[in-house]
Each structure stands twice: as C-alpha cells, then as structure tokens.
C-alpha positions, 0 to 999 in steps of 0.5 A, a space after each residue: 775677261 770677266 771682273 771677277 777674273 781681273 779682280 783676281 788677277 790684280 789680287 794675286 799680283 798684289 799679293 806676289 808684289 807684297 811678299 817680294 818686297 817684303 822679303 827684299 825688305 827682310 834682307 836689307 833692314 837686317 843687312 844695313 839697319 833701318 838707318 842704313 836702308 833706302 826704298 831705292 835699295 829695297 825696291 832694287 832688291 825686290 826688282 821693281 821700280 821705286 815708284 811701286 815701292 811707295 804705292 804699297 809702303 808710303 813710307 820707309 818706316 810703314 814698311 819696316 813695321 810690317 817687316 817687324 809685324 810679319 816675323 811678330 806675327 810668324 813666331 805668335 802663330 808658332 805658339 799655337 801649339 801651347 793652346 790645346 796641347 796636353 803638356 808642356 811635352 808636346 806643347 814645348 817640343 812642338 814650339 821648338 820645332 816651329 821656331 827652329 824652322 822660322 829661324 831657317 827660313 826667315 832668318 832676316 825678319 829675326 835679325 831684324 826684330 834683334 837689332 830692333 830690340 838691341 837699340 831700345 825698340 824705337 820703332 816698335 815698343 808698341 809691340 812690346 808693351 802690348 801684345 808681347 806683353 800680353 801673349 808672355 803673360 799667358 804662356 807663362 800662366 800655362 807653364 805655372 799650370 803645368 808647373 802646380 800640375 806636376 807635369 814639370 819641374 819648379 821653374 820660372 816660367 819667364 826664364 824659360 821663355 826667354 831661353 826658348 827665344 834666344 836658343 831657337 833665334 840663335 840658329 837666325 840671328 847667328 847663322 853666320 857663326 854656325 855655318 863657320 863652325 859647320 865648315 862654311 856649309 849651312 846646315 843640311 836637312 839632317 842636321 836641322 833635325 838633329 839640331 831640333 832634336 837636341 834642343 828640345 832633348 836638353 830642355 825637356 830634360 832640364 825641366 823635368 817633362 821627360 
C-alpha cells in the first residue's frame, strides 16, 4: 500500500471517529449537562473506548467547546444566505429554512448551546463576546440597509434576530413539546415544510417584505 494510500485511510478513520464522538458528545451534554457528562459516558455512546476518547479530546471541557463550536459554526454558515442575497425576502426566507433544518438534524448541538447560555455561558462567553458579537452587528447592519432602502418595514434589526433564533431553535430545543402536540410522532417530511413555510409566511408578512 502506498503512504498516500495509508495516509488517506488514517484520514478517513479519524474523520469518521471525530464525527461519532462528537455526535455522541451532542447527545450527552444535551442530555446531563456538562456536570453531569463523563468521557466514560461519551465514549460509550460513541462506542469506542475511552482511551481513544482522550487521543482526540484531552479533556472533557476541550471536547464540550468543539461540541459548542460545531452548532456555532453550523448556524454561522446558515447565515450565508444574507451576503449576496438582494432582500431581506430571499435573504431571510433562505435563514429559516437553514435553521429550521439544523433544528431537525442537530437538535442536540442547539440544546447544548441553550443550556449553555441559560447558565451564564461559563464555558463559552468568548464566543459571545467576540464572534457572535461581531456577526449580529453585520446582520443587523444589513437589515437597517434594507430597512432605509424601503425593502421592509422600521424594525429593530436586533429584535428580529433575536426572534429568528428562538422561533427556528424552538423546533430543537422544544422537539419534545412539538411531538407531544404532534401525537407523540415527530414531524413528518410535509410538516417540516409546512412548518417552514409558515414561519417564514408569518415573518415576512410581519416586516413588511411581502
């Protein structure tokens, strides 16, 4: 076998190792809490052995941040759609269905970050200080631009991110809640779109885009 060959295949095996325990990690910190999460936990949700756990993570607080960092960085690129977007019609349409969708698919990593928060971000008020800081300020910068532009209506741009979060985190955070009032079914592939429809529906209109 060629080095390149066994190169790439010690690639591809750490990659796939990575993602099982983070996606194990996701489950158990949303599920016990930082305090209340072991590696020993973690590494038997991941099914691996400790051991390996901490030739990735050395510690449990390094592997919390990635968790933290992973749905951080998940919900940034979900914000692409503000960049070269011509309104806050596609840009804003286009961020609810991306966050919609992480909700349904990485519903652990956003109860993670709002327990997280809940509890005075002690692990990961860095983040919130710098980089969510910085990325809310150029969002909101935008929506004023389109705001003076006349594309929507006199909101305050900082209020309406805060309620695209909670409204799109909401179908994460409380999935349990919707699937109780969804006759203990989670939602089906039409629901989500509907679901998605109507949200962004309710705050377009609300704003004045449509």
């Amino acid at each position: 076998m060629a080095a390149n060959e066994r190169m790439s295949k010690r690639d591809a095996t750490r990659r796939e190792n990575e993602a099982r325990i983070l996606a194990a990690a996701e489950k158990v910190f949303a599920e016990a809490g930082f305090g209340g999460a072991t590696m020993q936990l973690i590494a038997d949700m991941a099914g691996l052995p400790k051991a390996n756990l901490h030739y990735y993570f050395a510690t449990k607080e390094e592997l919390y941040r990635k968790v933290v960092q992973q749905i951080f960085e998940i919900w940034l690129h979900a914000a692409d759609s503000f960049d070269n977007a011509p309104g806050p019609v596609e840009a804003i349409g286009a961020y609810i269905d991306a966050k919609m969708e992480i909700s349904r698919r990485h519903p652990f990593g956003s109860k993670v970050w709002a327990s997280e928060v809940m509890h005075g971000a002690p692990v990961i008020q860095d983040y919130l200080e710098t980089t969510l800081r910085e990325w809310t300020k150029g969002r909101a910068d935008l929506i004023q631009r389109w705001i003076d532009e006349g594309k929507m209506a006199p909101v305050d741009p900082r209020h309406l991110l805060y309620m695209l979060w909670a409204t799109t985190q909401h179908y994460a955070d409380f999935g349990h809640q919707i699937e109780t009032l969804n006759g203990g079914k989670p939602l089906t592939d039409r629901q989500w779109k509907a679901a998605k429809d109507s949200v962004k529906t309710i705050i377009l209109r609300g704003i004045g885009a449509i």
